[in-house]
N, C-alpha and C positions, 0 to 999 in steps of 0.2 A: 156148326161143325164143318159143312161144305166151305167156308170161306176160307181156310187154308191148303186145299189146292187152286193155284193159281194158270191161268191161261193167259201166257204172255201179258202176267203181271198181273192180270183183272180176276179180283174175285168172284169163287163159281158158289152160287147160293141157290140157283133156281134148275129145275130139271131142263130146261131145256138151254141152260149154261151148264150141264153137265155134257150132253150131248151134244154141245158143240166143243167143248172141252176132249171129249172121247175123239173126236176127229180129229183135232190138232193134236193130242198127242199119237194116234194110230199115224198121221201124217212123217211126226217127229220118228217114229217107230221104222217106218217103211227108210226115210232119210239114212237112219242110222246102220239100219243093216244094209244098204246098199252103199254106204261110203264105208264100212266096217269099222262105225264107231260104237265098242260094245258101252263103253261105259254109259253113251247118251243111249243106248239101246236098253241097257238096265232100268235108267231112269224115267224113260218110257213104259216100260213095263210095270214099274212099280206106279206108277202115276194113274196108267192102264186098270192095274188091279184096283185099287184103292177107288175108283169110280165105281169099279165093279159092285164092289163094297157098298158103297153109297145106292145101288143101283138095285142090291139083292139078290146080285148074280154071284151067286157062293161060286160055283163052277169056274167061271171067268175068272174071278178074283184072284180062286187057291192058284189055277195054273200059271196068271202072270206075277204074281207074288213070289212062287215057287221057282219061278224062269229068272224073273228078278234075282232072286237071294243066290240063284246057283251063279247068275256072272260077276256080281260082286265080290263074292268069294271066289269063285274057280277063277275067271278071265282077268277082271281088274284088276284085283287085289288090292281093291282102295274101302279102307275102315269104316270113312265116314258113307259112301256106299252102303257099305255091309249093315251101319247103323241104320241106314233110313229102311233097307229092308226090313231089318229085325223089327225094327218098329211099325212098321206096314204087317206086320206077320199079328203083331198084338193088339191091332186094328180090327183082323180077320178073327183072332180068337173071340177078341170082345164084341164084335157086331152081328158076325155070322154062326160062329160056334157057341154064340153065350156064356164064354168061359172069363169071367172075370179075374180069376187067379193066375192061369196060362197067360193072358192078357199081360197082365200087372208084369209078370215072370218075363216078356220080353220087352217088356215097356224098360223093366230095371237093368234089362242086358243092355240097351241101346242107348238110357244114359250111363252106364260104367262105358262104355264105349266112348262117348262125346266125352263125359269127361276127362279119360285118361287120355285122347288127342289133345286135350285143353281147344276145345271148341267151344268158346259160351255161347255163342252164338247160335248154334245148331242145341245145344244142350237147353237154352232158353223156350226155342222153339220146339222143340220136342217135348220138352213139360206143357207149354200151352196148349199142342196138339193133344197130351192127354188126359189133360183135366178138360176138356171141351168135351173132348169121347165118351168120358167116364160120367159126364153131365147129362147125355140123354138119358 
């Protein structure tokens, strides 16, 4: 499941390529709020969360997920954005909260999303990401 967050490219499968994962993107996080790029700031935080996630840090997770979802929607206003959070949000239902249904519920928001961008490419991967998830 860990190998589809990437660190400058390299898949992260072992804990201690998680936490080194956590520091390049906290690196990338710091970079972005200090040149006021919110959208790479979003994707930091969603990336942020989602180790969280892998991590078992429900706490970390909800508030960078949560940070995540409000700039996507409130600041960027970019779809496919908003999709990767909704799908990070059903990441958090299904791993942290055990809600399989909730889960599914944003898994199917974020592809009506990809789909109606016509993104196969992110719609492809977003199904792989969640049948991997759904497999633990």
């Amino acid at each position: 499941m860990e190998e589809w967050i990437a660190s400058k490219g390299r898949p992260i499968s072992e804990q201690d390529s998680l936490t080194n994962a956590r520091d390049e993107y906290e690196q990338a996080l710091g970079l972005a709020r200090e040149v006021g790029n919110k959208r790479g700031e979003g994707a930091s935080l969603n990336y942020l969360g989602i180790i969280a996630i892998l991590a078992d840090n429900a706490v970390e997770a909800k508030q960078r997920l949560d940070e995540s979802m409000r700039i996507a929607a409130n600041e960027v206003h970019s779809e496919p954005d908003n999709a990767r959070a909704i799908l990070s949000q059903g990441l958090y239902a299904l791993r942290i909260e055990h809600d399989a249904k909730k889960g599914q519920r944003f898994f199917e928001q974020a592809i009506q999303r990809y789909d109606k961008m016509q993104r196969p490419l992110d719609l492809k991967r977003a199904r792989k990401m969640w049948a991997e998830w759904t497999e633990l």
